[in-house]
C-alpha positions, 0 to 999 in steps of 0.5 A: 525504541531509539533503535527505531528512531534511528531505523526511522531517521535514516530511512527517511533521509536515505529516501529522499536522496535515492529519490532525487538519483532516481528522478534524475534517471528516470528524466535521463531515460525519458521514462515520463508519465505525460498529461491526459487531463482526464485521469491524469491530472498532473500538468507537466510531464513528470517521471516515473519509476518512484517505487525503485527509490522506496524500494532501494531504501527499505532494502538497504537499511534492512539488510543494515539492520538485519547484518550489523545489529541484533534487532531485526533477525531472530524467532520472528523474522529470519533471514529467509523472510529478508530474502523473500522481500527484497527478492519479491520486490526486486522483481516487481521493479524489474516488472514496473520499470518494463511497464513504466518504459513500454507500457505493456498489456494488463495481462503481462503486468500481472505476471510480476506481482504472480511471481512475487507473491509466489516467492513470498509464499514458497519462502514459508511467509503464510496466512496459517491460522485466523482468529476466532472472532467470537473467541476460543482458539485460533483455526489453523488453516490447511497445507492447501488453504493457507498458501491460496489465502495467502496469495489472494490477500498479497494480491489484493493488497497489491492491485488495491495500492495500484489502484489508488494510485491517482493522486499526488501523494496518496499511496505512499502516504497511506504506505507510511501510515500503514507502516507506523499502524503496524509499528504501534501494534507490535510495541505492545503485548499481547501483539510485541514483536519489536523485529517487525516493528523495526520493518514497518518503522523503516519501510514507513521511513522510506513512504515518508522520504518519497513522499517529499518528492512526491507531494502534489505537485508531484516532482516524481511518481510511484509508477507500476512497480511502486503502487504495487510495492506498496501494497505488497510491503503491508500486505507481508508485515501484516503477515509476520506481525501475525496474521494481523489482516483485521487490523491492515483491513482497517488501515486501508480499509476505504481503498480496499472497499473503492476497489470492490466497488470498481470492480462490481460497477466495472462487471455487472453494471458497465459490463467493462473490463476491468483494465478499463480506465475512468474518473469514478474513483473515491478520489475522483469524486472528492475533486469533482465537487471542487475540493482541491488535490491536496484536500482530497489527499489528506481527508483519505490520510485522516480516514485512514489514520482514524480507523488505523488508530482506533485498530490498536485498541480493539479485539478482534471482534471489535476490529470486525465491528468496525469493519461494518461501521467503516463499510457504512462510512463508505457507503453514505461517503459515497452516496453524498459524492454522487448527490453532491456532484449531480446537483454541482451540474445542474446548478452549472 
């Protein structure tokens, strides 16, 4: 436990300051994010590249951890997995910061998270059995299902972290919850895998350090990289912890439900693209009935934290029983928005 700490401590102090040397780049390169007042709500011109310093930080103390220490490597974290994280994350860097700088189509964005998850996978790092919800054995997936599962999941974690990505503060706070749910699910038995853990306390650590800078008003954002990192960090420990998707459903359960309902708005009712932008987001509709921007972010932090904490003490036909309820939550969450900012322009 007190390795923990420490990985947790360093983490974040180490955080902080790469991200203070990131932001100071990143104003150097003139690579900014400028203010629309229609979906970017910020009112100054502020840096991007954010994602780089989390992504440095949960590198380097890893590697520290995983070289110098006996916590980290062994039966369920090798030295191969290490590998497939930081080199998938590298590579989402490289493809946020081209982004970031260049502002490229949606179809060249999404080569990058293609090819980090095709590394994770070709690393051996798969979805190989699911849970039997109403009990008996696990079902072992096949050599051709568990890899596209695998590649669907990591994908959809990643575009749901993209697309929460509107508030000051919001993804890498859900990322550092995310990161200490996983943490408090592998401390006990029948989940105990301390090496993971350790992971998920650090990338936690580093979620928590930008976060500083990031606070609204945001002194620097994630950008394209970091919204997707994030997503692809949890999206992997929910993977090696094994196989514990219920319980990362859970954590980012209302983004992941936003998401589906974007996309089934976006195609069938709006006949948009996808790539489309709007202010119709979850977050969105919790400012436009006049909550303010930090409001806004820590009632999704005490959702989020609500339905992570409770993931710990369920089976997993509990988990999926909370699954229904988190799915009604969301649902009279967002019919009570909508009623709220329609009668909000009337009265105007």
């Amino acid at each position: 436990m007190m390795s923990s700490f420490i990985a947790l401590t360093f983490s974040f102090i180490v955080a902080i300051v790469l991200t203070k040397v990131v932001r100071f780049w990143a104003l150097k390169q003139v690579i900014i994010d400028i203010p629309d007042k229609l979906r970017k709500l910020h009112q100054f011109n502020t840096p991007l590249l954010g994602g780089i310093a989390i992504f440095l930080t949960f590198s380097l103390i890893t590697i520290i951890f995983a070289f110098f220490t006996p916590y980290i490597l062994g039966k369920s974290v090798s030295l191969r997995d290490i590998l497939a994280l930081i080199f998938g994350g590298f590579l989402l860097m490289i493809g946020g910061y081209l982004d970031d700088k260049y502002h490229q189509p949606p179809a060249r964005q999404m080569l990058w998270p293609i090819l980090a998850s095709v590394v994770v996978i070709m690393a051996g790092i798969n979805i190989s059995v699911v849970t039997n919800p109403f009990g008996g054995d696990l079902i072992q997936l096949s050599a051709f299902i568990s890899p596209l599962l695998t590649f669907l999941w990591l994908m959809g974690m990643m575009y749901t972290t993209k697309l929460l990505d509107g508030l000051d503060g919001l993804v890498s706070g859900i990322g550092a919850i995310g990161g200490l749910i996983i943490f408090g699910l592998t401390q006990f038995t029948p989940f105990y895998e301390p090496p993971v853990g350790l992971l998920a306390i650090i990338f936690a650590g580093a979620c928590l350090g930008f976060l500083i800078w990031n606070w609204h008003p945001a002194k620097i954002f994630l950008g394209e990289g970091g919204s997707l990192y994030i997503g692809f960090i949890l999206g992997i420990l929910a993977i090696i912890s094994g196989a514990k998707i219920a319980t990362t459903l859970l954590v980012m359960g209302i983004p992941i439900l936003d998401v589906v309902w974007v996309i089934v708005r976006r195609l069938f009712w709006e006949k948009k693209s996808l790539a489309s932008a709007d202010r119709k987001h979850l977050h969105h509709r919790l400012l436009d009935i006049g909550l303010s921007h930090r409001q806004a972010v820590i009632i999704l932090y005490i959702i989020t934290l609500f339905f992570g904490l409770i993931s710990l003490f369920l089976r997993t036909e509990g988990k999926l029983i909370t699954l229904g309820v988190l799915l009604a939550v969301m649902i009279i969450l967002g019919i009570w928005l909508v009623r709220r900012y329609q009668l909000k322009q009337k009265s105007l």
